[in-house]
N, C-alpha and C positions, 0 to 999 in steps of 0.2 A: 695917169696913175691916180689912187682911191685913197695913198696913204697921207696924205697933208691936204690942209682945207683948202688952201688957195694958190698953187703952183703957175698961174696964167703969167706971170710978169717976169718969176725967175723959175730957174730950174732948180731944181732936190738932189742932194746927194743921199744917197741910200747903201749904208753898209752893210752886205750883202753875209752871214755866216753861210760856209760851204762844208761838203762832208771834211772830214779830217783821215777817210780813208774807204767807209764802203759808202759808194754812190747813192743808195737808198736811205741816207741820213740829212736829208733836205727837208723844209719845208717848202710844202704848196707856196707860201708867201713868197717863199725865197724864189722860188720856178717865177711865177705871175712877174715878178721885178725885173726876171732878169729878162725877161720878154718882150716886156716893154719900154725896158731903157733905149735910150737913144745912144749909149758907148757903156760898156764894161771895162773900165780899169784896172787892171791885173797884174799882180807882182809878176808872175811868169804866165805868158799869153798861149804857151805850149802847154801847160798844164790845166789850165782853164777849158781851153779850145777840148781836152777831154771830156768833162764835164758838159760843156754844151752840149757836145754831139750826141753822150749819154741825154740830154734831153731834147733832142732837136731843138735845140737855141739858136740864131741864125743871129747875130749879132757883132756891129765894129767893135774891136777889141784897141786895146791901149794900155801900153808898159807904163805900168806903175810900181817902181820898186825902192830901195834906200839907196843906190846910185843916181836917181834922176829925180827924185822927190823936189828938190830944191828948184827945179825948174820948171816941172811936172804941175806940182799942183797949182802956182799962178795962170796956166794954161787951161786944165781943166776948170778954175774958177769964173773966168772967160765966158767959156761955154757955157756955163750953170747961168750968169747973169743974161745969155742971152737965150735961156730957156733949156737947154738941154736937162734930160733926167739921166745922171747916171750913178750907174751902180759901181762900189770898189768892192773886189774882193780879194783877201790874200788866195795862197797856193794852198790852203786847208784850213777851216776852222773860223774863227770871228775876225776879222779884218780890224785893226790897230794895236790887239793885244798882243806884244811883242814883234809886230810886225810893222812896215807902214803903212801911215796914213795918218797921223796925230798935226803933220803939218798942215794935208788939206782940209782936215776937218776945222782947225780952226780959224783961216783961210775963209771958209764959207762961214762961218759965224759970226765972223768980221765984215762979212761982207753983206748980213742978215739973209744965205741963203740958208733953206732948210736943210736940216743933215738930222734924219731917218732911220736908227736900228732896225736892220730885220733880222731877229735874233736867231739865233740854230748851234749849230758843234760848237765846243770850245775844247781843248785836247786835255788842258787841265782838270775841267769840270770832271770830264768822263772818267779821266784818272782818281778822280780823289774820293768819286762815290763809292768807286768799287774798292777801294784802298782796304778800308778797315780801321784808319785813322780814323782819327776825333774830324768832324767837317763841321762844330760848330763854331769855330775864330780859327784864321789860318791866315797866313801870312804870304803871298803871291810874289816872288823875287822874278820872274823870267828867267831871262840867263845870268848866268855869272860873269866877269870876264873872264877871258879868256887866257891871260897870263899869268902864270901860276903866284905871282909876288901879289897882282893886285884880289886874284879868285880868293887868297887865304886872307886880305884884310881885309876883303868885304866878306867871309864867314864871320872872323872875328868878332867884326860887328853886329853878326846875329846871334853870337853865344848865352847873351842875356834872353834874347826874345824868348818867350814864356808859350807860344802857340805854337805851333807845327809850322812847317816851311816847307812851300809850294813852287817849285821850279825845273826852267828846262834844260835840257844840258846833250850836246854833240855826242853821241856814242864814241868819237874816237877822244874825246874827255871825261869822260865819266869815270872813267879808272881812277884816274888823278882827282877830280872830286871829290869822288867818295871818299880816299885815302885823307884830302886835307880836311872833310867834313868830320871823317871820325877820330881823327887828331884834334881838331878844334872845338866840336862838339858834342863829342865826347859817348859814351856808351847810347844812344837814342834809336829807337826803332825805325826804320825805313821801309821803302816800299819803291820800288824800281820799276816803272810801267812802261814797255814796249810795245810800239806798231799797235796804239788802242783802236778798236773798232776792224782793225788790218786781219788779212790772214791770218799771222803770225805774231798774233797779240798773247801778249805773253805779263805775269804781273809777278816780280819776285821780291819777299818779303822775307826781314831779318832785319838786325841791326845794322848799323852804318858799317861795323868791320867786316861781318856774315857778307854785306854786299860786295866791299872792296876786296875780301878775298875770290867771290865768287866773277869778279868780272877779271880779272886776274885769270882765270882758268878759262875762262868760257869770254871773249870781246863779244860785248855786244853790239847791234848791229840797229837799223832803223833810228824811227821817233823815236824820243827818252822824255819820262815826265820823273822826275826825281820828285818824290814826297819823303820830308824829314818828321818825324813823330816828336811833342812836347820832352821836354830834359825827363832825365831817366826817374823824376819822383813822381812821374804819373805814367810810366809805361805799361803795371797792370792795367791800369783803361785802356791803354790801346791795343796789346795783346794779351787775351784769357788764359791762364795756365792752363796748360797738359801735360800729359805724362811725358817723360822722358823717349817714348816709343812712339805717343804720336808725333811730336815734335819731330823728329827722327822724319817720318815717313811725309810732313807736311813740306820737310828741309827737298827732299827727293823728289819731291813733285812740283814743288813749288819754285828751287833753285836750278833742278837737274841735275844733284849732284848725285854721285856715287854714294853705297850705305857709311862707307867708312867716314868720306866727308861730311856728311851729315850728322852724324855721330859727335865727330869733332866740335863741330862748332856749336850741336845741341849743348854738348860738356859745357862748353865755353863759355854760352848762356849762364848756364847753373856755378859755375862755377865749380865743376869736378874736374878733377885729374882723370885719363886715359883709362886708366886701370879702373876707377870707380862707375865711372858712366858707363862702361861694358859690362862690370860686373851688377848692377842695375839694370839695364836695356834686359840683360836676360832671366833677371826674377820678375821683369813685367811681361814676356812672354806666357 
């Protein structure tokens, strides 16, 4: 390998980023690494073994995931001191961000082998460019946990933070999320990003309640990147005013709701009654 000056004595670990959905989201670097590593470390070796064969990669593979990490990476450290080059990658996206691998990396740091970024996807990143949010200070949470007592006091905890909030979250939790997010934190804009770079990549934007009501109606399904928008005294930054019509037709394309639902919750925004924001919608025709 061409990526560290002097590898003859030990071997390199190189974390490898992988698409996070369409195959053609690699780098060349990323290809050349995984070519010529001597083992590919993989959270799931069925899911990778995709990706090779999308690139004719012929490569030993090796379970690396958060059940076997604890054993795992002493093993692979082994090898690296007696020269091996190998590459970890998660099942999509940059290997250690919310995923593992924070143990063998520091493992091999400890043990003064080289450890390598070869940067590419992140599911986050992609998510928060195309957001519409602020992406200059933003705050990175991962997952929340997972049990609804500890999910709502580790919100709590971010009730003060003054940035946007950046996290991932199970489609079959996100309901429950959004409900204790916009209970705890209160009227703030979101943005709900599904299956990015995927088919059926999908990005729905409203407030934290506009969300929790709409996942409510509509389970969503795939990857989930939840982005939370700054407390509501800087929400004009984050979304521009429009008329009460376009907002409406933004709610319909953007949520997939029905006019009438869209309607509702446009109200809801402005803070009109049923009767007002109808009789409105149709002096803006």
């Amino acid at each position: 390998m061409t990526d560290t000056q002097d590898n003859s004595q030990t071997g390199c670990l190189y974390l490898v980023a992988t698409p996070i959905g369409n195959l053609e989201d690699i780098t060349l670097r990323a290809i050349r690494v995984l070519k010529e590593a001597d083992v590919i470390a993989c959270e799931d070796t069925r899911q990778t073994q995709k990706l090779l064969q999308h690139y004719s990669i012929h490569k030993e593979m090796i379970s690396y995931h958060a059940h076997n990490e604890l054993t795992r990476a002493p093993e692979l450290v082994i090898q690296l001191e007696q020269g091996a080059q190998v590459a970890l990658v998660s099942d999509a996206g940059t290997p250690v961000v919310s995923d593992p691998g924070h143990r063998l990396v520091v493992l091999c740091l400890r043990h003064h082998i080289p450890v390598v970024p070869i940067p590419g996807p992140c599911a986050f990143v992609a998510a928060l460019v195309a957001s519409g949010l602020p992406t200059d200070e933003f705050l990175f949470v991962g997952f929340l946990p997972s049990r609804a007592g500890a999910r709502r006091k580790k919100l709590d905890a971010l009730k003060s933070e003054p940035r946007g909030i950046v996290l991932y979250e199970a489609p079959h939790r996100l309901g429950d999320t959004l409900a204790d997010a916009a209970d705890i934190l209160g009227a703030r804009h979101a943005v709900v990003a599904r299956e990015v770079t995927k088919i059926h990549e999908e990005f729905l934007r409203g407030t934290l309640a506009d969300l929790r009501d709409a996942a409510k109606e509509r389970a969503p399904r795939g990857e989930i990147t939840l982005m939370i928008g700054p407390p509501e005294e800087n929400a004009e930054e984050v979304i521009p005013k429009v008329s009460l019509k376009e907002r409406v037709s933004q709610l319909e394309a953007e949520m997939g709701l029905d006019r009438k639902a869209a309607l509702k919750q446009a109200a809801r925004e402005r803070g009109l009654g049923k009767r007002d924001a109808y009789k409105q919608l149709l002096l803006e025709r």
